[in-house]
C-alpha positions in Angstrom: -47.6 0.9 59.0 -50.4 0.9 55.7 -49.0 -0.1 52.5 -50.0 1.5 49.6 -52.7 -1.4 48.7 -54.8 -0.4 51.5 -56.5 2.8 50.8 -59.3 4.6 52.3 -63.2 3.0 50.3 -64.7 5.9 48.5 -68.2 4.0 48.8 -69.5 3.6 52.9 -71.5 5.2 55.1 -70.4 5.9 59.0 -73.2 4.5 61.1 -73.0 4.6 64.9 -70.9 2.9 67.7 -68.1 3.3 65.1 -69.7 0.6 61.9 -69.6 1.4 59.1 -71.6 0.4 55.7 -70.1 -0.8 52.7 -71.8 0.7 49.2 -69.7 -1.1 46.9 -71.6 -4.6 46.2 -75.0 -5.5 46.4 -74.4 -7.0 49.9 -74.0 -3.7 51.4 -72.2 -5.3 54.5 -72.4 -3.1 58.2 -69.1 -4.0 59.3 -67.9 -3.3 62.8 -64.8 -1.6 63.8 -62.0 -4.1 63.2 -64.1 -6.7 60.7 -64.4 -7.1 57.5 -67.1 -7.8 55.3 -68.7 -11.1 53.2 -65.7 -10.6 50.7 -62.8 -10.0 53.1 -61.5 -7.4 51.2 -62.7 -4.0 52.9 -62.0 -3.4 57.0 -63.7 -1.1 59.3 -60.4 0.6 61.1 -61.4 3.0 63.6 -64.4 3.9 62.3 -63.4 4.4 58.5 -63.9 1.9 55.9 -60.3 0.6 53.6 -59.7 -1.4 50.6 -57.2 -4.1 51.3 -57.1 -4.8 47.1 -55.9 -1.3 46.4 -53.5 -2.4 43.3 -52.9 -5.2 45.5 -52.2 -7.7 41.9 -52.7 -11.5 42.6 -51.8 -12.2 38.4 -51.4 -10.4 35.0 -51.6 -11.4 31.5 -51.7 -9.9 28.2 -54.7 -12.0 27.1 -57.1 -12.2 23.6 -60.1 -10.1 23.9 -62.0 -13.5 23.2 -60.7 -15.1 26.3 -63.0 -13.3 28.0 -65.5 -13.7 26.4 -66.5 -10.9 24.4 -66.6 -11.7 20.7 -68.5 -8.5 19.4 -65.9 -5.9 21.0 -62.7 -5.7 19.9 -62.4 -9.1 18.0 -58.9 -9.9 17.9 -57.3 -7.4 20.3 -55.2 -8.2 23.5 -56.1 -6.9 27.1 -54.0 -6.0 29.3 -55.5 -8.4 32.6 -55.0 -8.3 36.3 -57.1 -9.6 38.9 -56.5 -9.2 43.1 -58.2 -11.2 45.6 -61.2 -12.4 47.0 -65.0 -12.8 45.8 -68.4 -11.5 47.0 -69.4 -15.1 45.5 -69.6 -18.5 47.1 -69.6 -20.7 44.3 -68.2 -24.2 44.7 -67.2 -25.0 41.5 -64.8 -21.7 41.0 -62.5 -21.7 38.5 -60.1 -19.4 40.0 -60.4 -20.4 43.6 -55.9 -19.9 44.5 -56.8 -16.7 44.0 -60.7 -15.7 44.7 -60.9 -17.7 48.0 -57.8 -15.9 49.8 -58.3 -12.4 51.6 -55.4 -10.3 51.3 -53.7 -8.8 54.3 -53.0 -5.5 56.1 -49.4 -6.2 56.6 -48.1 -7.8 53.0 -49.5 -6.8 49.5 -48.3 -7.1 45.9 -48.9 -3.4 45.0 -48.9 -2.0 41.1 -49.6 1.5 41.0 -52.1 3.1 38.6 -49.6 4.7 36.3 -46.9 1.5 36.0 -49.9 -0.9 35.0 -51.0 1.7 32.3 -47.4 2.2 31.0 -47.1 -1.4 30.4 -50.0 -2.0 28.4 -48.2 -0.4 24.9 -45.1 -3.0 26.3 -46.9 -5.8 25.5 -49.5 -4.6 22.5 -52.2 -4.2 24.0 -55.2 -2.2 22.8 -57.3 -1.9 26.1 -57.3 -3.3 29.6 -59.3 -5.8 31.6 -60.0 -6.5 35.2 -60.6 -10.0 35.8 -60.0 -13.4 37.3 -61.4 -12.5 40.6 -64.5 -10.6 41.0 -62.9 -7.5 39.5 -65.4 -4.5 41.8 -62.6 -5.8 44.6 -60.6 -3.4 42.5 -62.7 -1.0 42.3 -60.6 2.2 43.1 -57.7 1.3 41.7 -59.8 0.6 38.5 -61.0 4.3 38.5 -57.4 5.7 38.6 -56.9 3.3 35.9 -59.4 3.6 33.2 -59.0 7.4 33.5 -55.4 7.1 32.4 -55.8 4.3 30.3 -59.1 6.4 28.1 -56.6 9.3 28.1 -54.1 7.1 26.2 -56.5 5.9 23.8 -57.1 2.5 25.3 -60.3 0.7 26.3 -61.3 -0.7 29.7 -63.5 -3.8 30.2 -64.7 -5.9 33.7 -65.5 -9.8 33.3 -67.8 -9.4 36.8 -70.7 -10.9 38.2 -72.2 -7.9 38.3 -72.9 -7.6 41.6 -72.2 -4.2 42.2 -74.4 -1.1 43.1 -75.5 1.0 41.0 -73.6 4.3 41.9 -70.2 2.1 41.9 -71.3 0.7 38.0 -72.0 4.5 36.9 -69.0 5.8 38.8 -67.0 3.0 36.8 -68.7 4.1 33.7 -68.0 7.6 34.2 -64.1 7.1 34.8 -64.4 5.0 30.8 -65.4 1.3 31.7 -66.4 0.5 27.8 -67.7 -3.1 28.1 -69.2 -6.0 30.7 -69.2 -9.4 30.7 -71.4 -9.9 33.2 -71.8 -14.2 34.5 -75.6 -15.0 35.3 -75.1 -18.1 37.0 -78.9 -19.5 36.8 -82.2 -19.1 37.9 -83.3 -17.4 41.7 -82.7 -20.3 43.9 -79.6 -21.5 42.3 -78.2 -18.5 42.7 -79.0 -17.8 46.0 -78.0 -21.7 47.1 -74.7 -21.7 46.1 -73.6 -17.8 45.7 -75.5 -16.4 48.1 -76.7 -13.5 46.1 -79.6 -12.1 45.1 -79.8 -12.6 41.3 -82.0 -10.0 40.3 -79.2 -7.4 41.5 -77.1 -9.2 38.5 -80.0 -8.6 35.8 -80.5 -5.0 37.0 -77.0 -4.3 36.4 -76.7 -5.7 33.3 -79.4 -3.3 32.4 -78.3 -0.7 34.0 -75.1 -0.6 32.1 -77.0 -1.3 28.7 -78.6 2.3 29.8 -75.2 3.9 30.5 -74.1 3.0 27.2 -71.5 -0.1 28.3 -70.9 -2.9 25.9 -72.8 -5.8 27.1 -72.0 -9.8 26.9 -73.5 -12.5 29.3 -72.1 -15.8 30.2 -73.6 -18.9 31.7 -71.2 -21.2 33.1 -73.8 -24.3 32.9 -73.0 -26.2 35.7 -74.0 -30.2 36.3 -77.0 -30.2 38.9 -77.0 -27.1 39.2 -78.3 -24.9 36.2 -78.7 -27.8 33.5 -82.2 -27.6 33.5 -83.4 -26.2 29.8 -86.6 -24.6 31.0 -84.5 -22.8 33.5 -82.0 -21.9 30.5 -84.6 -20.7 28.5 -86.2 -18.5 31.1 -82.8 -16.7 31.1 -82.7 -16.7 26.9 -86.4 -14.8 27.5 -84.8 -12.5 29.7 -81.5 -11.4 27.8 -83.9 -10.9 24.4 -86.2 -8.9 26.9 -84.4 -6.8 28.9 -81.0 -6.7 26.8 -82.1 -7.1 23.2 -82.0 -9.6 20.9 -78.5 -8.5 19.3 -76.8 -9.4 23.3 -74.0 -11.8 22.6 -74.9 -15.1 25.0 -71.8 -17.6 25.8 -72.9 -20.5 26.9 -70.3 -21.9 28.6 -69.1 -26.0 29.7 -68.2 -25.9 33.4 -65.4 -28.7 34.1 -64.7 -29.7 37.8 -62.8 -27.5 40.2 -62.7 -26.3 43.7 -65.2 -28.4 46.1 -67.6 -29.3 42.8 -66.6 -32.5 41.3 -69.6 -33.5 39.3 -68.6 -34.5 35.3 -69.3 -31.8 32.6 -72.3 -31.4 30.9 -72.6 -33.7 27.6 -71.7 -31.3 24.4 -75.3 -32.5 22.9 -76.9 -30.9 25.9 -74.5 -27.9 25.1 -76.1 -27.3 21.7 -79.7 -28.0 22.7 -79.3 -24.9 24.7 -78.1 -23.2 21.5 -80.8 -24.2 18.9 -83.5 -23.2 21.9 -82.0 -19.8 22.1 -81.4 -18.8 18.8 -85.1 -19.9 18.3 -86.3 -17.6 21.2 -84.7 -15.2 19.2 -81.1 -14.5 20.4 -79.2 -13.5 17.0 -75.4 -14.6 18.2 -75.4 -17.5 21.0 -71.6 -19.2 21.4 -70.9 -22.5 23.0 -67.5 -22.0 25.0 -65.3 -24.5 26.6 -65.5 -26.9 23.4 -62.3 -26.0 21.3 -63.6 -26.4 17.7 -66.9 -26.2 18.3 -68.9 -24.5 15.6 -70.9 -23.1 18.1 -67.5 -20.8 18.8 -67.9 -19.0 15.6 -69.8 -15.9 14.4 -72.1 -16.5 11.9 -74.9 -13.6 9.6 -78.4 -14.0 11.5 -80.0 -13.0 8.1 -78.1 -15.1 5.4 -76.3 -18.1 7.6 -72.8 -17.3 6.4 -70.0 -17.8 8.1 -68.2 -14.4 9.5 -66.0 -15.3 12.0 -64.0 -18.5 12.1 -62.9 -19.2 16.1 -60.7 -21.9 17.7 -60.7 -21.2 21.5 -59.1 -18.0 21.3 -57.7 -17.6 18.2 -59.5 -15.6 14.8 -58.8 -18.0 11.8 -61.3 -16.1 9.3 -62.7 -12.8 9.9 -64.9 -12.3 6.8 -66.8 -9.0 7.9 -66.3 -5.4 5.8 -64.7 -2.9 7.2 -68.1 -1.7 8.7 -69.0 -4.7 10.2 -71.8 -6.2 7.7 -72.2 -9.3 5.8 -70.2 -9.5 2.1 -73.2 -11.5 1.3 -76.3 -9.9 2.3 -75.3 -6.9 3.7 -76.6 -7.6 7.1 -75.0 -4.9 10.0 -73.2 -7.0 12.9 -73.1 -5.4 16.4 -69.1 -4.8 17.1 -68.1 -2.1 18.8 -64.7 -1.5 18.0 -61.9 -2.3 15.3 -60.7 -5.8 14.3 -57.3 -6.6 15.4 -55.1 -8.8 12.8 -52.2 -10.7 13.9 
């Protein structure tokens, strides 16, 4: 007998001799009856495609919105987080692998329906919801049910994603009142495709896509030793966000540390801020260095004047020294939050 985490997909196609094709990820996996596809989460039974992740929770956490990262949406607020199982990546160095590398099962499940995860998010303060630490499209129809109920009660919904969805799942997730992305591009073509086996273009299209639909967009780059620590490479992708996203796109550049398989050090801190100063001189207005608590790299500061806004230690506001309407006291310069400021 089905528990109530495995649910019928609403995105596949029914091919012939009984496959099926998944629509949910850029893979787009034709599955056989009985198999699953690259992510192990979705099984071709009899024909019809199921979600073995339906509310199926692996871990949740009331966590800052700056955890994330986002640092321009909601500064200050706490998320209400859950995550399931499994990845469409194959990245060595995850940072989540206890929970990303297992496949959840037909026959035990750790379900949460819809309306109790909603109900608890008042319980423990929390201003919006966030699907993360696994690749949160896993989730994806228990996060419809969810940010439908969660935007009627006046709360906001976020992914932290690779972004490798399609794009009907992205605007169906946009549609049920997905506000904001922070989308991970890993590095450049044939990084990407070495060690997560994906096509990295999908990544950028959805990160535009979503800029289109009116979603709140940050990107992350987890720079990784050997693998994207090249700062032509970096710079390429600076080009890219300042092209394609604008020039206002929040960029978190990000110190791996070693986990899973990948054991090589973490980049130096100098290299870290090299990455910075090259960005903001492409022309990105608000680049972050993450992963160095105490970094002044983690703090906000006027494009247009070089004042300090917001004071950050790892996820913690110390000094939030905006106006009410988000501009500069000194110059009057308008900073890109969406959102209110949260004060604890």
């Amino acid at each position: 007998m089905k528990g109530p985490w495995v649910k019928e997909a609403l995105l596949y196609e029914k091919l012939r001799g009984g496959k099926v094709r998944c629509e949910l990820c850029g893979r787009e996996c034709i599955i056989d009856e009985g198999e699953r596809g690259f992510c192990g989460t979705r099984v071709n039974l009899g024909g019809k495609l199921y979600t073995l992740n339906y509310g199926n929770i692996s871990s949740i956490s009331a966590n800052p919105m700056e955890k994330k990262p986002f640092f321009h949406f909601w500064p200050g607020s706490l998320a209400l987080t859950v995550g399931s199982w499994g990845c469409n990546f194959t990245c060595p160095w995850c940072q989540n692998f206890e929970i990303s590398k297992l496949t959840p099962s037909l026959n035990w499940g750790n379900y949460m329906s819809p309306e109790d995860f909603v109900d608890l998010i008042s319980t423990y303060s929390c201003q919006g919801t966030s699907i993360s630490f696994n690749e949160p499209t896993l989730l994806f129809e228990w996060s419809l049910e969810v940010f439908r109920l969660a935007r009627k009660s006046g709360f906001y919904n976020t992914f932290v994603t690779n972004g490798y969805m399609t794009e009907k799942a992205l605007r169906m997730l946009i549609d049920a009142g997905l506000n904001a992305l922070n989308v991970d591009i890993k590095g450049g073509k044939e990084e990407v495709w070495e060690f997560c086996k994906a096509d990295v273009e999908r990544v950028w299209r959805t990160c535009m896509n979503a800029k289109r639909m009116g979603a709140h967009i940050e990107v992350t780059t987890l720079i990784v030793t050997g693998v994207n620590d090249d700062i032509e490479e970096l710079r390429e992708i600076a080009r890219r966000i300042l092209r394609d996203l604008g020039e206002d796109t929040p960029w978190h550049i990000t110190r791996y540390y070693p986990a899973y398989k990948y054991s090589a050090p973490p980049p130096k801190v100098e290299f870290l801020e090299e990455v910075r100063d090259m960005a903001v001189k492409e022309g990105l207005k608000y680049v972050y260095i993450g992963n160095v608590p105490g970094h002044p790299g983690e703090n906000t500061y006027c494009p247009n004047c070089g004042k300090l806004l917001i004071k950050r230690y790892c996820f913690n506001i110390l000094e939030f020294n905006l106006s009410e309407d988000f501009k500069c006291p000194n110059c009057g310069e308008p900073i890109p939050i969406v959102g209110k400021y949260v004060k604890h």
